[in-house]
C-alpha positions, 0 to 999 in steps of 0.5 A: 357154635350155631344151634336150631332149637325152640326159643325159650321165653327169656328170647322173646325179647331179642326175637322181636328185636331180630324181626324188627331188625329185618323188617318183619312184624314182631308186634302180634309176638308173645309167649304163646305163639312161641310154641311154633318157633324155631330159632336159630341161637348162636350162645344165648344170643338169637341170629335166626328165627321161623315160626308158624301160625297153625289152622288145622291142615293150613299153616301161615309161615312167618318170620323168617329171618336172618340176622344180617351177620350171617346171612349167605350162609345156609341158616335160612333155608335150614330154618325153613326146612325145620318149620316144613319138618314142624309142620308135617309133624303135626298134621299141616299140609299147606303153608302160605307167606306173604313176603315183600323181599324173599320171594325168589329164596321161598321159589327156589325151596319148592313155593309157587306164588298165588293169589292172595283172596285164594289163600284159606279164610283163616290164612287171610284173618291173621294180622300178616294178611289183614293188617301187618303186611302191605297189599304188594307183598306176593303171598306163596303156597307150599303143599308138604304131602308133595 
């Protein structure tokens, strides 16, 4: 049984290992950016994960990730879909990503690619813009009121 919920504080752990395991940054993770995550829990055990960094109308999308035991089934874009639902909900109307291997999935779900010096200046101080992510990763913009 598979369960989208807000991660607990116990599953900081095993989100950070998910994320390392996907090759994703965990390092910047702690018990306060956790109140803009979503997971994806199968028991106790994390299989999923999507967060979000809010910047009054702008929001940085990260870590969205998918155990590889369950890929190709529908988990990713069911987490993207409860992070846009999130985000809406308290007033985000922009998302930005940077990703290095999910552009055509972030494409598909409505994401058009942009320059990254175009993103928001408080998009570009985050640690994924100046430090976490390399320079070759697309970066990708959704707006939600669409």
């Amino acid at each position: 049984m598979f369960t989208i919920r807000t991660p607990r504080p116990e599953d900081l752990p095993s989100l950070k290992t998910l994320l390392t395991n996907s090759g994703l940054p965990a390092d910047d993770l702690d018990q306060a950016k956790l109140n803009h995550f979503i997971v994806l829990a199968q028991g106790q055990r994390i299989v999923g994960s999507v967060g979000l960094e809010p910047f009054g109308q702008d929001g940085l999308l990260r870590s969205l990730a998918v155990d590889t035991n369950h890929r190709e089934e529908g988990f990713g874009s069911r987490l993207l879909e409860a992070i846009e639902t999130h985000a809406a909900e308290i007033g985000i109307q922009h998302l930005y990503l940077l990703t290095t291997s999910a552009t055509s999935f972030f494409e598909h779900h409505g994401y058009q690619r942009m320059e990254r010096a175009a993103a928001p200046a408080p998009i570009q101080a985050t640690a994924e813009f100046t430090a976490m992510c390399p320079d070759s990763a697309a970066c990708l913009f959704k707006s939600l009121d669409q």
